[in-house]
PDB file of N, CA, C and O in Angstrom:
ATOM      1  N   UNK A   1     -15.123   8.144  -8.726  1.00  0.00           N
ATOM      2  CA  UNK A   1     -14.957   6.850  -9.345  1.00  0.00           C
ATOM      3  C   UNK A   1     -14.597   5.829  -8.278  1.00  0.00           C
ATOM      4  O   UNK A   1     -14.174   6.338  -7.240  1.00  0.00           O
ATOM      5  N   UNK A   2     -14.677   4.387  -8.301  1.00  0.00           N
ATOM      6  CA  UNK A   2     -14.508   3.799  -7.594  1.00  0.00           C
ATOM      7  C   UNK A   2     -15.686   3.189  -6.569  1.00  0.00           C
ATOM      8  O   UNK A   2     -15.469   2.400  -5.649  1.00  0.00           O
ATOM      9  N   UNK A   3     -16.919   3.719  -6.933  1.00  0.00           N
ATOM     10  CA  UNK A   3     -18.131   3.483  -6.113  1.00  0.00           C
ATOM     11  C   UNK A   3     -18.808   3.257  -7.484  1.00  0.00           C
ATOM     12  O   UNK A   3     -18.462   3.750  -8.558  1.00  0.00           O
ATOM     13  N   UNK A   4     -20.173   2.145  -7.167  1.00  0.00           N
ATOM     14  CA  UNK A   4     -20.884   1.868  -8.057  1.00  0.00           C
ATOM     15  C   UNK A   4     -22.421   1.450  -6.988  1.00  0.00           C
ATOM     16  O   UNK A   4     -22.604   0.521  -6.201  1.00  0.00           O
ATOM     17  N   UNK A   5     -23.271   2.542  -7.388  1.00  0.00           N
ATOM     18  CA  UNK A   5     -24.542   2.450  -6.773  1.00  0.00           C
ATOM     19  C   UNK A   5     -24.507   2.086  -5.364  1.00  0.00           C
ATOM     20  O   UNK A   5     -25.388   1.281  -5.064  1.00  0.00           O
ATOM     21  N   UNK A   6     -23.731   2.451  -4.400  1.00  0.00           N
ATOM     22  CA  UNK A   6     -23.194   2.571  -3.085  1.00  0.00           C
ATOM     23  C   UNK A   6     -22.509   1.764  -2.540  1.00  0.00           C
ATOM     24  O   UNK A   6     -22.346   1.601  -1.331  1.00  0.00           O
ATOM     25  N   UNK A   7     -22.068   1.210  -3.401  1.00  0.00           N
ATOM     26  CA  UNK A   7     -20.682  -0.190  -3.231  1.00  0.00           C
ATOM     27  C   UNK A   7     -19.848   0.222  -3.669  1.00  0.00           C
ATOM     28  O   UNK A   7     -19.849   1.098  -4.533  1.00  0.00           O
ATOM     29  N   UNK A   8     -18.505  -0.540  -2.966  1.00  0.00           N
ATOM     30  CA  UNK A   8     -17.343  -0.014  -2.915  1.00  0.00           C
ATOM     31  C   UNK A   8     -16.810  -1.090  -4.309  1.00  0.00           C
ATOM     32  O   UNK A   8     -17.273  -2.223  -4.176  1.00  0.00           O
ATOM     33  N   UNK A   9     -16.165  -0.960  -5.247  1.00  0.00           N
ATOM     34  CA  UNK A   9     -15.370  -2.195  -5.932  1.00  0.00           C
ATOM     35  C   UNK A   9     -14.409  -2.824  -5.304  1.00  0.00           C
ATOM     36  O   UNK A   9     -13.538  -2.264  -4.639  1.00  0.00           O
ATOM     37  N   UNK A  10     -14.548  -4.374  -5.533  1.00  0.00           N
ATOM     38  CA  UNK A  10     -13.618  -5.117  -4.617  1.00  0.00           C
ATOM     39  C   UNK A  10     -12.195  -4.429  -4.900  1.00  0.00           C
ATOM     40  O   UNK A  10     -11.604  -4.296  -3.829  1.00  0.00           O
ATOM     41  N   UNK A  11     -11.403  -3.917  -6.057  1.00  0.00           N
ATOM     42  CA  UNK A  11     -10.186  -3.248  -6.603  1.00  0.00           C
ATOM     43  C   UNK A  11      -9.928  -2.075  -5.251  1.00  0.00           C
ATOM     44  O   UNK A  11      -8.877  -1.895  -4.636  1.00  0.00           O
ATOM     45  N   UNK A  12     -11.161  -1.432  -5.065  1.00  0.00           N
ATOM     46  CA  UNK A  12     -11.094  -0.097  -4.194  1.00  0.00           C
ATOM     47  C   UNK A  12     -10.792  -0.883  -3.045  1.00  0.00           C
ATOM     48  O   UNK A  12      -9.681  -0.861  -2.515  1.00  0.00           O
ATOM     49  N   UNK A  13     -11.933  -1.715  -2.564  1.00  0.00           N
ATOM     50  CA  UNK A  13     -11.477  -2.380  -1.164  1.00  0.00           C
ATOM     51  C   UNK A  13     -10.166  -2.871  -0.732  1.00  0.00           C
ATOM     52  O   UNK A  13      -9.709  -2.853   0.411  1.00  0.00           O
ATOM     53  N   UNK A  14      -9.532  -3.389  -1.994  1.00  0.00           N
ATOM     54  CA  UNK A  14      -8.380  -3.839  -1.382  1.00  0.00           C
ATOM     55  C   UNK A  14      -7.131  -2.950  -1.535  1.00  0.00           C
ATOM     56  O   UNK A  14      -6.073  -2.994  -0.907  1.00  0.00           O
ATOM     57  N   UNK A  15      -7.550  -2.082  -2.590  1.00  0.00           N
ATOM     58  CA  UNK A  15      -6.331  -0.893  -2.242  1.00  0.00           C
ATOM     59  C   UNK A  15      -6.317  -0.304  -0.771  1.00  0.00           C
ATOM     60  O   UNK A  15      -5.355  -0.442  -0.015  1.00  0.00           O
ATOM     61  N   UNK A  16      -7.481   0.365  -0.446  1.00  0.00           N
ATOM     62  CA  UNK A  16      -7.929   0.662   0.755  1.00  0.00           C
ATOM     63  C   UNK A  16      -7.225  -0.008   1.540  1.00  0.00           C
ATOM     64  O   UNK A  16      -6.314   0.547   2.154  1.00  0.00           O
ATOM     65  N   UNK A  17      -7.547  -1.635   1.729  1.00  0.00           N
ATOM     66  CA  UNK A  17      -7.093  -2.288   3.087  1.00  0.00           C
ATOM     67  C   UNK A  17      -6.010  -2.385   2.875  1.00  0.00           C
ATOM     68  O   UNK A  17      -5.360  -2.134   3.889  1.00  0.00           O
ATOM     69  N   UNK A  18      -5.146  -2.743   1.669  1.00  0.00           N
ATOM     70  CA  UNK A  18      -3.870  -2.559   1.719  1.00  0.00           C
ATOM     71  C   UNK A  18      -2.774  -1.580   1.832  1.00  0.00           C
ATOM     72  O   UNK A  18      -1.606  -1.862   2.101  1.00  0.00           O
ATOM     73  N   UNK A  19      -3.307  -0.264   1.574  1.00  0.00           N
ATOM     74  CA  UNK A  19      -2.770   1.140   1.761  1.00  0.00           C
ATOM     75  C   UNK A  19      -3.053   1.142   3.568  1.00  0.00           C
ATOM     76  O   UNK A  19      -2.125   1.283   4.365  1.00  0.00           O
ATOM     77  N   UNK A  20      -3.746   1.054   3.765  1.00  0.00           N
ATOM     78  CA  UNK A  20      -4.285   1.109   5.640  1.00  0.00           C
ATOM     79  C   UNK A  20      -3.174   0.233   6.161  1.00  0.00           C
ATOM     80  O   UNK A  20      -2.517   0.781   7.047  1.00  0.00           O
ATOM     81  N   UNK A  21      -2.786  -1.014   5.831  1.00  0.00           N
ATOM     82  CA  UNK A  21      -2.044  -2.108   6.446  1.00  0.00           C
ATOM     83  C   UNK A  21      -0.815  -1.128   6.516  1.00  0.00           C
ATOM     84  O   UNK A  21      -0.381  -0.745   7.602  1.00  0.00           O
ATOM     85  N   UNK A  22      -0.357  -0.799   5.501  1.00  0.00           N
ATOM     86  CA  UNK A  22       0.781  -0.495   5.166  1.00  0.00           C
ATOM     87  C   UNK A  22       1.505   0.502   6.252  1.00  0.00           C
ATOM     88  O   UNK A  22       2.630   0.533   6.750  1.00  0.00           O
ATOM     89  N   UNK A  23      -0.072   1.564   6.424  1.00  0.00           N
ATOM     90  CA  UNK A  23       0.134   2.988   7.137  1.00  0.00           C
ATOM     91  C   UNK A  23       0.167   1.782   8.477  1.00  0.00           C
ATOM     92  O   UNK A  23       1.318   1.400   8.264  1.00  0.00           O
ATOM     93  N   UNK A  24      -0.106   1.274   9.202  1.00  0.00           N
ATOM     94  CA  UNK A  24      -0.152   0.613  10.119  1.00  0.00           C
ATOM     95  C   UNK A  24       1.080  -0.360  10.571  1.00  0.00           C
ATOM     96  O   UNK A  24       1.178  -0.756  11.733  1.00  0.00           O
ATOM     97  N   UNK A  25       1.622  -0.563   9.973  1.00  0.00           N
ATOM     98  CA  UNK A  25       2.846  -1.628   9.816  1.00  0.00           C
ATOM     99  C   UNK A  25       3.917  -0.413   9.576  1.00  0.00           C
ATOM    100  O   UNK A  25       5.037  -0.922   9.567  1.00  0.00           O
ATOM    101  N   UNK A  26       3.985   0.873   9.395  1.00  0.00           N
ATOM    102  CA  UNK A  26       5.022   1.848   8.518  1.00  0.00           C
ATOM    103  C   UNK A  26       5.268   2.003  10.720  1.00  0.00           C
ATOM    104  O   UNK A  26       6.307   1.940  11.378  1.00  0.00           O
ATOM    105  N   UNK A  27       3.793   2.210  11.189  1.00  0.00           N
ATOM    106  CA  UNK A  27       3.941   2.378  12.930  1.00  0.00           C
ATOM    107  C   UNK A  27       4.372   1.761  13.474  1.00  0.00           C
ATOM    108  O   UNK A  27       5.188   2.138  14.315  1.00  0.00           O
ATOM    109  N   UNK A  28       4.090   0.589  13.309  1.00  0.00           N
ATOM    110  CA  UNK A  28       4.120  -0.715  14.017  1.00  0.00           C
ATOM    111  C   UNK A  28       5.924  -0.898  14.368  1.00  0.00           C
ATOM    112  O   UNK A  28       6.615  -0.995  15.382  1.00  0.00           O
ATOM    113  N   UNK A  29       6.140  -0.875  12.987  1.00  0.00           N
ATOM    114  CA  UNK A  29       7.877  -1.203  12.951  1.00  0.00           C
ATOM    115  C   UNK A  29       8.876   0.061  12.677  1.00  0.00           C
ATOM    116  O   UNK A  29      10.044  -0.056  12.304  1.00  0.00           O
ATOM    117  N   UNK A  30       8.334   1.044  12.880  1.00  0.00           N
ATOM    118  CA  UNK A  30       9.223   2.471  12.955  1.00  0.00           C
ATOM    119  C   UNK A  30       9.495   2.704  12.015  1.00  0.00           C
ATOM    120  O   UNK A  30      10.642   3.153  12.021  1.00  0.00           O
ATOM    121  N   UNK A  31       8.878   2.649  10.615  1.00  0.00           N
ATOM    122  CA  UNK A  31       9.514   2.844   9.418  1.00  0.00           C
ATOM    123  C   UNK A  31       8.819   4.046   8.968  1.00  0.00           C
ATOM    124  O   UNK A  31       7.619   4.277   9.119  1.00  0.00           O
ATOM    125  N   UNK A  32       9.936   5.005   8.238  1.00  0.00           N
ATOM    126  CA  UNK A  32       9.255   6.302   7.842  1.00  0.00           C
ATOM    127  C   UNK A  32       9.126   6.675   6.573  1.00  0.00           C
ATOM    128  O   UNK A  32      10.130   6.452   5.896  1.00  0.00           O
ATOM    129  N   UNK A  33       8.114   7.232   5.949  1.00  0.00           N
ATOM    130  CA  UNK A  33       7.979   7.385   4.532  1.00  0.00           C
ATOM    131  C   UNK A  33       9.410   7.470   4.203  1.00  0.00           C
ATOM    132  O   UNK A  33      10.035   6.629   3.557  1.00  0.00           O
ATOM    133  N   UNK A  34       9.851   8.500   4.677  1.00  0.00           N
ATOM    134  CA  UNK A  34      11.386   8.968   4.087  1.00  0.00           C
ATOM    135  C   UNK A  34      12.552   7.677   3.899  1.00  0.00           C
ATOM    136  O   UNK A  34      13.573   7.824   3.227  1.00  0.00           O
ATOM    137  N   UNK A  35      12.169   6.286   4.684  1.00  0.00           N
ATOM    138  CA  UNK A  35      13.123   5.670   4.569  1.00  0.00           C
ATOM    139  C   UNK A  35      12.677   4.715   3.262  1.00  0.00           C
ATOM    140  O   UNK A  35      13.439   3.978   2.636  1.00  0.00           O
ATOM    141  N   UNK A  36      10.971   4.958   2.967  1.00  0.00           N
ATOM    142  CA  UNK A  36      10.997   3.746   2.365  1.00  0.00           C
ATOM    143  C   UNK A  36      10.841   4.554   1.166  1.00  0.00           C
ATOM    144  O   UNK A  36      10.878   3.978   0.079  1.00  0.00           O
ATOM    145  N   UNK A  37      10.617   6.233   1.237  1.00  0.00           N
ATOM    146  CA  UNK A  37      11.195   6.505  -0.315  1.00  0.00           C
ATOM    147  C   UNK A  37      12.576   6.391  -0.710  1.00  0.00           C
ATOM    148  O   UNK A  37      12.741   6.622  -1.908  1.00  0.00           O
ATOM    149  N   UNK A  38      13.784   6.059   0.039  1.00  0.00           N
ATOM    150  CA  UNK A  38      15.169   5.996   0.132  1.00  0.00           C
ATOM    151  C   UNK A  38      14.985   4.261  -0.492  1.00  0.00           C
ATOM    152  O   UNK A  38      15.081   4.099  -1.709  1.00  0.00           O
ATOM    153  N   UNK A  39      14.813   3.452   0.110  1.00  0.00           N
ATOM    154  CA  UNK A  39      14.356   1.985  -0.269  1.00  0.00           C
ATOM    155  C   UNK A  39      14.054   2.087  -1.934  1.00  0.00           C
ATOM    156  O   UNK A  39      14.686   1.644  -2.893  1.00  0.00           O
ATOM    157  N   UNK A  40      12.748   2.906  -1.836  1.00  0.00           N
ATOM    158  CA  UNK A  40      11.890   1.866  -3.116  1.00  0.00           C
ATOM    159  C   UNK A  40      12.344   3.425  -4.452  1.00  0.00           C
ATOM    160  O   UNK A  40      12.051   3.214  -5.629  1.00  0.00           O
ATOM    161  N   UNK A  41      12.772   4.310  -4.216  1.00  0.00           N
ATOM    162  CA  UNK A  41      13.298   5.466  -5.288  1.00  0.00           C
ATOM    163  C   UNK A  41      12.066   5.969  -5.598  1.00  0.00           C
ATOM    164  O   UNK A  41      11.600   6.238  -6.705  1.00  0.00           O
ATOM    165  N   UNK A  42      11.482   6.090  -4.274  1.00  0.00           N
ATOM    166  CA  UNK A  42      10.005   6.916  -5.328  1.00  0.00           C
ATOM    167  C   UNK A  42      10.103   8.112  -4.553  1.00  0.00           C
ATOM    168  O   UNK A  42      10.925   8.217  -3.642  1.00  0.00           O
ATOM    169  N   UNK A  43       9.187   9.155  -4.914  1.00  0.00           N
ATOM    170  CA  UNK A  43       9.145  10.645  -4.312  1.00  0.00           C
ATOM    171  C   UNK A  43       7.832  10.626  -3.567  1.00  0.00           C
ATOM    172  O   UNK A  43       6.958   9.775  -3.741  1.00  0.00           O
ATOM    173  N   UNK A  44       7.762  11.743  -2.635  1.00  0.00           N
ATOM    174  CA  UNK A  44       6.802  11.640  -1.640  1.00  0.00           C
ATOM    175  C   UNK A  44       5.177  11.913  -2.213  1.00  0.00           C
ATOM    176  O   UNK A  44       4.211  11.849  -1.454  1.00  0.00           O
ATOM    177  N   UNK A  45       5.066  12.226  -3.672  1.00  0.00           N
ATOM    178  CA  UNK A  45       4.000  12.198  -4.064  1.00  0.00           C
ATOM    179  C   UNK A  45       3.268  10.918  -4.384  1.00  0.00           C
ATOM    180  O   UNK A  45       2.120  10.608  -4.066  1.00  0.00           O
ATOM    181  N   UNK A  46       4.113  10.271  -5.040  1.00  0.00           N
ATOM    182  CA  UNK A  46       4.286   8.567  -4.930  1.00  0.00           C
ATOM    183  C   UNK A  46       3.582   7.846  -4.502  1.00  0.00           C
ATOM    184  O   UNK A  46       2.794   7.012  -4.946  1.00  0.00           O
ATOM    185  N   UNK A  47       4.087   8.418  -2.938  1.00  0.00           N
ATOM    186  CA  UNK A  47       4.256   7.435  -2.170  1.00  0.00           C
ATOM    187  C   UNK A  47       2.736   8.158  -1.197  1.00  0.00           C
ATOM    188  O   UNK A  47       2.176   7.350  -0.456  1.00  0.00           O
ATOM    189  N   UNK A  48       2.219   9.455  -1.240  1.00  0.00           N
ATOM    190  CA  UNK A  48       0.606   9.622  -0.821  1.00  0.00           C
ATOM    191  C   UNK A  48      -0.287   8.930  -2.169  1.00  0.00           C
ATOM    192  O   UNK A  48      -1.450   8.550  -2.028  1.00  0.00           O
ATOM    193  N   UNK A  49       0.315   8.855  -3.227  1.00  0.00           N
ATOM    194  CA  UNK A  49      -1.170   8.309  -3.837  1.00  0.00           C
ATOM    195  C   UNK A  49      -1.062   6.533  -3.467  1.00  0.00           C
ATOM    196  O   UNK A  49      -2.110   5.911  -3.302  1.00  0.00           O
ATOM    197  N   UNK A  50       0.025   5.965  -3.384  1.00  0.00           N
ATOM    198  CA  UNK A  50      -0.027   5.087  -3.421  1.00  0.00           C
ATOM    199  C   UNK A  50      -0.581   4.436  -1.931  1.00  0.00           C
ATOM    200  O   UNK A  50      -1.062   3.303  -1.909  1.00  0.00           O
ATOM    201  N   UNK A  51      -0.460   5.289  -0.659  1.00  0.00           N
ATOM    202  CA  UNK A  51      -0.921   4.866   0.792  1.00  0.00           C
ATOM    203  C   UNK A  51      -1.427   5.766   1.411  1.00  0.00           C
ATOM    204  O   UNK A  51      -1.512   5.731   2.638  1.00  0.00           O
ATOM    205  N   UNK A  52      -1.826   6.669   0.750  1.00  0.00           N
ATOM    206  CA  UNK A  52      -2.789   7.966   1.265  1.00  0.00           C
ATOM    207  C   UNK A  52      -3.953   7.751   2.399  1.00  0.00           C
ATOM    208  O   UNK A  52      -3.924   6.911   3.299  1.00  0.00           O
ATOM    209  N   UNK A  53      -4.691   8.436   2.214  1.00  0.00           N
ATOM    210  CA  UNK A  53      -5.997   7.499   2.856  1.00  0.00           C
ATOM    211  C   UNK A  53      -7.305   8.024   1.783  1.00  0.00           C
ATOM    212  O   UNK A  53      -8.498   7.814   2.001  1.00  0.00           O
ATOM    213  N   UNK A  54      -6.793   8.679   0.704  1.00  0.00           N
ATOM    214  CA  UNK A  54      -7.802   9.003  -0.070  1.00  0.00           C
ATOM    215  C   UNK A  54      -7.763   8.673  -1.347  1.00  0.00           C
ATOM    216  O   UNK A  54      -6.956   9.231  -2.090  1.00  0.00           O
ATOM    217  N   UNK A  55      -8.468   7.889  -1.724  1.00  0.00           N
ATOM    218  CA  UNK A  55      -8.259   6.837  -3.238  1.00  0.00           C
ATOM    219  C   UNK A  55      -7.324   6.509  -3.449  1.00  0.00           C
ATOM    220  O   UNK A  55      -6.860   6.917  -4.513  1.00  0.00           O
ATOM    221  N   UNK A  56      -6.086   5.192  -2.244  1.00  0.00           N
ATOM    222  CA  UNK A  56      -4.738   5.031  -2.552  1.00  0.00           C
ATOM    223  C   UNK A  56      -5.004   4.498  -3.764  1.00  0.00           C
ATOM    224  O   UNK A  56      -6.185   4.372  -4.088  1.00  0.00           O
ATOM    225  N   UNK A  57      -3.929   4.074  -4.683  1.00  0.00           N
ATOM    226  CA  UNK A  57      -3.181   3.102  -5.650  1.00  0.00           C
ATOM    227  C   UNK A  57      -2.234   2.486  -5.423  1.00  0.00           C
ATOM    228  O   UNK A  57      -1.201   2.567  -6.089  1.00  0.00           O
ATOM    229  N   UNK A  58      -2.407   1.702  -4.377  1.00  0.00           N
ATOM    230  CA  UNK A  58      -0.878   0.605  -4.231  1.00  0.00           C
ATOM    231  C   UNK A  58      -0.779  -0.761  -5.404  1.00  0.00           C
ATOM    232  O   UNK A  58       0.000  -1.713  -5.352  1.00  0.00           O
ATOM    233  N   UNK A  59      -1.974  -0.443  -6.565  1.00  0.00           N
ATOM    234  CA  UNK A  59      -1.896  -1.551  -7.207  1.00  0.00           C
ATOM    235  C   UNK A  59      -1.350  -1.232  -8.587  1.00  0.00           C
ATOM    236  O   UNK A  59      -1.428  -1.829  -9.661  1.00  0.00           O
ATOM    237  N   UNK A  60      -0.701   0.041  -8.168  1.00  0.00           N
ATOM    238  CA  UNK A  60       0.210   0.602  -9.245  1.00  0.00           C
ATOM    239  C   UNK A  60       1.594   0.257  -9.020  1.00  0.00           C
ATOM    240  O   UNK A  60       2.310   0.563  -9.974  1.00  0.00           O
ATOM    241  N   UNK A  61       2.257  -0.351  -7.937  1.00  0.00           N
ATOM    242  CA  UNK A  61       3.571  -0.636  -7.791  1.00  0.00           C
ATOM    243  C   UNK A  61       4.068  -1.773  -8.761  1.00  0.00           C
ATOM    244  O   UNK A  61       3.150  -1.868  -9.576  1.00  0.00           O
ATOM    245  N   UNK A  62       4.669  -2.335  -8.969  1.00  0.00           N
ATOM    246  CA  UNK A  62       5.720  -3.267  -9.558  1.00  0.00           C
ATOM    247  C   UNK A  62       6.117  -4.098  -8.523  1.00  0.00           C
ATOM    248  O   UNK A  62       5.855  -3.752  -7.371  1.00  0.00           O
ATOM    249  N   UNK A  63       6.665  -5.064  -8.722  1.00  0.00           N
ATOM    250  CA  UNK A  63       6.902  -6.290  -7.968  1.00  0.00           C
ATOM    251  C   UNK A  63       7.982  -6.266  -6.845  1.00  0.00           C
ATOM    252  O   UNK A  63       7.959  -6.822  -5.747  1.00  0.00           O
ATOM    253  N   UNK A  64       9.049  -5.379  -7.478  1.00  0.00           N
ATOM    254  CA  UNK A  64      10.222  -5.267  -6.985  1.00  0.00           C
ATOM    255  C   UNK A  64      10.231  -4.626  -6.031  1.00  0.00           C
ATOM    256  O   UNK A  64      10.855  -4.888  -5.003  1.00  0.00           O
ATOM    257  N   UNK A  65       9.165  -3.180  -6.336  1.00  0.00           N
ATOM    258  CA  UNK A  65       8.711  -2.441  -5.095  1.00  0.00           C
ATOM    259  C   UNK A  65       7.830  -3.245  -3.956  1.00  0.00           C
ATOM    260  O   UNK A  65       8.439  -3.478  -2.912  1.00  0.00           O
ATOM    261  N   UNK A  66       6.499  -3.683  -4.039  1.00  0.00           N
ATOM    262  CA  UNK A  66       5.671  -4.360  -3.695  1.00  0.00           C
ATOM    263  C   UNK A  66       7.386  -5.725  -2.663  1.00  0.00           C
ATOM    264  O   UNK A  66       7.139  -5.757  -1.458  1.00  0.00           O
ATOM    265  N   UNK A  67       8.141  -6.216  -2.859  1.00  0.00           N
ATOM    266  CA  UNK A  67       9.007  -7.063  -2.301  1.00  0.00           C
ATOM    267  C   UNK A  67       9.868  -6.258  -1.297  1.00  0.00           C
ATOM    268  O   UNK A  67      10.242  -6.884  -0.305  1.00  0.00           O
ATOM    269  N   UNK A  68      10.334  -4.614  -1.439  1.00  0.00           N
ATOM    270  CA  UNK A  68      10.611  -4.110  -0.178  1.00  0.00           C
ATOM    271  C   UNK A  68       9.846  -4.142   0.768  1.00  0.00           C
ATOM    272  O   UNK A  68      10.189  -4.600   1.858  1.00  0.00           O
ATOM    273  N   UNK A  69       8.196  -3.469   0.431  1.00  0.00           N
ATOM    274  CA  UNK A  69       7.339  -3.079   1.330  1.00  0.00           C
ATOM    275  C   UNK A  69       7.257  -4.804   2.406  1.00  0.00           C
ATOM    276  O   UNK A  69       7.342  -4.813   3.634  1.00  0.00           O
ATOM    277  N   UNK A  70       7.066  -6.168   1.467  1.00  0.00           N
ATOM    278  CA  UNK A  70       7.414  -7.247   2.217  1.00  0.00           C
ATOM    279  C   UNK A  70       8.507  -7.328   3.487  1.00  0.00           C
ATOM    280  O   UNK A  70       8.539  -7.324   4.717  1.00  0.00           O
ATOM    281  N   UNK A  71       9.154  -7.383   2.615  1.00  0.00           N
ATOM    282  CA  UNK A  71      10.152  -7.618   3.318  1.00  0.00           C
ATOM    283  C   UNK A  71      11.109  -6.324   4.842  1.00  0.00           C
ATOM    284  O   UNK A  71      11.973  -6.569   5.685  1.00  0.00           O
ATOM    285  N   UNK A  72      10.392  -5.142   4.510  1.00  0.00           N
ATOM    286  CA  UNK A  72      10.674  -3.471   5.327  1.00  0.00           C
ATOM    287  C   UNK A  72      10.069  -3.908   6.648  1.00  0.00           C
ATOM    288  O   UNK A  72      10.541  -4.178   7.753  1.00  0.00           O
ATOM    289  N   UNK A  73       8.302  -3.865   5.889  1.00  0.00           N
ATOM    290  CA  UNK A  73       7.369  -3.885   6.903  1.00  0.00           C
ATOM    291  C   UNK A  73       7.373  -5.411   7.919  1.00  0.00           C
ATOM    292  O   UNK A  73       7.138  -5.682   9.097  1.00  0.00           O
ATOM    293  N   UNK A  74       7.643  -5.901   7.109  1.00  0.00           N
ATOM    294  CA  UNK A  74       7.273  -7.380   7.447  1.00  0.00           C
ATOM    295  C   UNK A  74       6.032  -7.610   7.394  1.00  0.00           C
ATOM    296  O   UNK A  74       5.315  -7.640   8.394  1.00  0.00           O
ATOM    297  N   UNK A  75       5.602  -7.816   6.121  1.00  0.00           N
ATOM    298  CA  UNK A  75       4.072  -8.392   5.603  1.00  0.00           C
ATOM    299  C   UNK A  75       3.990  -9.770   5.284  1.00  0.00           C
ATOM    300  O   UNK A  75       4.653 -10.293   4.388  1.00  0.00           O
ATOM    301  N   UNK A  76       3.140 -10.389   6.049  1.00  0.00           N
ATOM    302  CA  UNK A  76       2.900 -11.506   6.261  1.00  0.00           C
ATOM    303  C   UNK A  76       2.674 -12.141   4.437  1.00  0.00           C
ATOM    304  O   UNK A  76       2.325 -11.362   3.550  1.00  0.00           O
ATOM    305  N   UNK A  77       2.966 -13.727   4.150  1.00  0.00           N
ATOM    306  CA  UNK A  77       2.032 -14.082   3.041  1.00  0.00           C
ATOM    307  C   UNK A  77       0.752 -13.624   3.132  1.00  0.00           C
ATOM    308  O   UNK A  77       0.377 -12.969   2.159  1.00  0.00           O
ATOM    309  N   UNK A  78      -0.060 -13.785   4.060  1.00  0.00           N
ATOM    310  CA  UNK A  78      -1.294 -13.795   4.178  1.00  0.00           C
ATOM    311  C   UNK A  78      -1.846 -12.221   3.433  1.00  0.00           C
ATOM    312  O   UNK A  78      -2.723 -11.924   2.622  1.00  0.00           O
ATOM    313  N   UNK A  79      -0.671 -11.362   4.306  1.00  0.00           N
ATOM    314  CA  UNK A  79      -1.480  -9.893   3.712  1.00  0.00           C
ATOM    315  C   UNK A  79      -0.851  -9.480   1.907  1.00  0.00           C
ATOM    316  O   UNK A  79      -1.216  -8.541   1.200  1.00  0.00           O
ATOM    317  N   UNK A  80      -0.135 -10.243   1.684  1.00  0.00           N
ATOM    318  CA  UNK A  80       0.097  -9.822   0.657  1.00  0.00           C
ATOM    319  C   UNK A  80      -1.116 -10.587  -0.915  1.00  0.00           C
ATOM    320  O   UNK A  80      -1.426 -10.084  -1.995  1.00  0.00           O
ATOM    321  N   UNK A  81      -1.476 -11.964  -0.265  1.00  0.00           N
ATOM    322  CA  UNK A  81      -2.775 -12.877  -1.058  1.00  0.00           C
ATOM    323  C   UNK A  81      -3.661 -12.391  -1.587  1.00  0.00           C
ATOM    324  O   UNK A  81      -4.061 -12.281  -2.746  1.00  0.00           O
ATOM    325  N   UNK A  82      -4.229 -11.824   0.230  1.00  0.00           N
ATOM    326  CA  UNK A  82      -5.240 -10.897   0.289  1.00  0.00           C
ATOM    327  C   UNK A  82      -5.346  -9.295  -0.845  1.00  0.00           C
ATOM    328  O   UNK A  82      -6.342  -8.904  -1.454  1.00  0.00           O
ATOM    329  N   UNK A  83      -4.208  -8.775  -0.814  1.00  0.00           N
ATOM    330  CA  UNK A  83      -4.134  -7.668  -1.523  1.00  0.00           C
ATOM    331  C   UNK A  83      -4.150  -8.070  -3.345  1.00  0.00           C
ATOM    332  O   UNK A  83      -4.660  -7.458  -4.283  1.00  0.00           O
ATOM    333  N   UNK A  84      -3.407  -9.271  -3.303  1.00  0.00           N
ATOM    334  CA  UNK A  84      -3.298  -9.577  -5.211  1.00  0.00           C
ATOM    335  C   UNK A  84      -4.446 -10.465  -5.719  1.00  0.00           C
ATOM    336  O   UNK A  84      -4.582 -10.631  -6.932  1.00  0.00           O
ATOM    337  N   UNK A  85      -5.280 -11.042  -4.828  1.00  0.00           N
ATOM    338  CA  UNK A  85      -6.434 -11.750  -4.850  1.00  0.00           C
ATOM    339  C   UNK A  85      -7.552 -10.847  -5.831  1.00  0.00           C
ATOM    340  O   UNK A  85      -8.692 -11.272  -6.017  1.00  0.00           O
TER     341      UNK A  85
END
């Protein structure tokens, strides 16, 4: 699911790029799953579907969560537009 006649859905694309950012920014700024399941109260299953690299769902979080990952990672406005767009 998630492909339609060899296109990606824009929904997929931006989970994708936004699960990728995330894994990228988790490097960038030394942050480890373990701290940001301590942060956001989720469990490590969670937290692979939601930034996996295989059919994430980060557009399953809630706001409150979605405002750590802001504010942890340090996600720009820009990347966060892009992702709720």
């Amino acid at each position: 699911m998630g492909r339609q006649r060899g296109f990606k859905l824009q929904s997929t694309k931006q989970n994708e790029d936004f699960a990728h950012l995330v894994r990228v920014k988790m490097v960038e700024h030394d942050v480890t799953r373990k701290k940001l399941m301590e942060l956001t109260g989720r469990c490590s299953g969670t937290m692979v579907n939601r930034f996996g690299k295989i059919n994430p769902t980060p557009d399953e979080m809630s706001i409150w969560e979605l405002r750590i990952y802001y504010k942890v990672l340090k996600l720009s406005d820009e990347d966060i537009l892009n992702f709720i767009r």
